[in-house]
C-alpha positions, 0 to 999 in steps of 0.5 A: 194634839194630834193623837186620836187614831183615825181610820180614813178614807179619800173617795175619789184621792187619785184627783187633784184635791183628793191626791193633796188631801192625802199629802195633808194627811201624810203627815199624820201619824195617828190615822189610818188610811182605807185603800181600795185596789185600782180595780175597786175604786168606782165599785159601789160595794167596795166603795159602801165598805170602805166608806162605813170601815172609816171614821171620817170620808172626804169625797173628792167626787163629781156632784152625782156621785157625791150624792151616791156616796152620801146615800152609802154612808151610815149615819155615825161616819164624818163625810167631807165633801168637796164637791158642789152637791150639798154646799146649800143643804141645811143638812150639812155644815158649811165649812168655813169656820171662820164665819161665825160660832153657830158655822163653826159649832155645826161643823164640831157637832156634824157627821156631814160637812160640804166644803166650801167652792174655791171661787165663793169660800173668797167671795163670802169671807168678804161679802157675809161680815159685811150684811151680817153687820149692816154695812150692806142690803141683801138688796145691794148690786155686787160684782165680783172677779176671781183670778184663778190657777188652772189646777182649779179646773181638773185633770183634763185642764192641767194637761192642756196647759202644760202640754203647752201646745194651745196658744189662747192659753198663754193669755188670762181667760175669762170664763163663767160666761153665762152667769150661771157658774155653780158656785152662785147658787151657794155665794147667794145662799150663805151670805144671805144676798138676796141676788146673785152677783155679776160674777167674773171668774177667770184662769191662768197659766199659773198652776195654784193660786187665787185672787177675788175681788168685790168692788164696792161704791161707798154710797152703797153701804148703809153705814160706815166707810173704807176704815170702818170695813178694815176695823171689821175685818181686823176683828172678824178675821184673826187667826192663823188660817183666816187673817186681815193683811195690809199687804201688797207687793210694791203696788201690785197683787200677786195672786200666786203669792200664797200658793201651797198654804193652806191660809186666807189674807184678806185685805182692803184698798181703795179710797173713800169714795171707791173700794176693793174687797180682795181675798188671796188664798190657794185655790187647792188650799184653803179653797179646797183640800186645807179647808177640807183638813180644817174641818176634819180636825174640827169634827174630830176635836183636833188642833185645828192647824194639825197638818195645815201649811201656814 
């Protein structure tokens, strides 16, 4: 149940993700929020306080203030952090619960939890099942594209797309083009591939809402085919928040389609010859902010869907 009184506080809530973290917590009843006056809000000493006042803090911060909050924080409150900074850090918990009992033990039992990026959280619920079980090398040569909604990207990029006013963005954009997107450092790291893939992220003018897909050649797994990687994730991903989905609108897949929820669907298509991995989610929802409750809860001792939209 949802009954422990709880104080928090949201370092950096007038973002995206931390304005909907609050709404989560809008609608809980047993918590208390810390609130700093306009004034405060980027005022270390007040931020300090508010931080050791709390029971659990969420950063919805860049990486370097991130890392500003963590060295203010004494050792007994629960810092959440959605930024990129810890993602890699074996201090931290990696929050995708779904992963595996030892992710999901170290979430229950740490005072400090990173969240996982929106692009990877996708990318690694399809990619860690598979080399965990011997389907894939760490060796093997991955590619991967990520259709996401421009929310993903700030306050600066919300404005410019619904100010309507430049004509590229109208049209899907790929971006990332590099190859040194931030969230590689952390697809590598907690799926245990050896490499990076070739990763090909691209935003839309659609204001939530994701869609990754991972290619694959059957000749590249080590054992098993199409069917024997749907039989896998039909048992890995059960729940309520993580779930395998033979589901597609008509032929086609919709990446808005689970907007608002806080869930995961992962589904496989494709033949015996030819495979696509693909995780649709809300790149606010279980891509940032619900995934960021789920821990809360999980930390807390909580119902673990306490206040998710599923």
């Amino acid at each position: 149940m949802c009954n422990k009184k709880t104080k928090i506080f949201i370092d950096g809530s007038a973002g995206t993700t931390g304005l909907r973290i609050y709404e989560r917590l809008g609608a809980m009843e047993d918590i208390e929020l810390i609130r700093l006056p306009e004034e405060e809000r980027k005022s270390p000493e007040a931020r300090k306080r508010a931080i050791n006042e709390s029971d659990v803090t969420f950063l919805c911060l860049p990486d370097d203030a991130a890392r500003e909050s963590v060295s203010l924080a004494g050792d007994d409150v629960i810092i959440i952090d959605t930024s990129t900074a810890h993602r890699t850090e074996s201090d931290f918990a990696y929050g995708f619960p779904e992963l595996s009992e030892a992710h999901r033990e170290k979430i229950k039992n740490s005072k400090r939890i990173a969240v996982p990026g929106c692009h990877a959280g996708g990318f690694i619920a399809l990619l860690y099942p598979l080399i965990e079980n011997g389907f894939l090398s760490p060796d093997a040569h991955i590619s991967c594209h990520s259709l996401t909604g421009y929310s993903g990207g700030g306050k600066k990029m919300i404005a410019e797309y619904e100010a309507g006013e430049n004509p590229y963005l109208k049209g899907p954009r790929q971006y990332g083009l590099s190859q040194n997107h931030k969230h590689l450092k952390e697809m590598v790291k907690i799926t245990g591939l050896s490499g990076a893939p070739v990763f090909c992220p691209i935003v839309a003018d659609f204001y939530s809402g994701m869609e990754v897909t991972v290619p694959l050649f059957a000749s590249d797994l080590l054992k098993g085919g199409i069917e024997d990687i749907k039989n896998l994730y039909k048992e890995k991903y059960n729940s309520d928040i993580v779930k395998y989905v033979e589901d597609e609108e008509e032929g086609f897949l919709s990446s808005v389609k689970y907007s608002g929820k806080d869930f995961m669907r992962i589904s496989v298509y494709g033949n015996e010859e030819r495979i696509i991995l693909v995780a649709r989610y809300d790149n606010l929802g279980k891509g940032a902010s619900g995934a960021a409750i789920q821990c809360m809860n999980i930390a807390l001792g909580k119902e673990e869907k306490c206040s998710l939209e599923l």
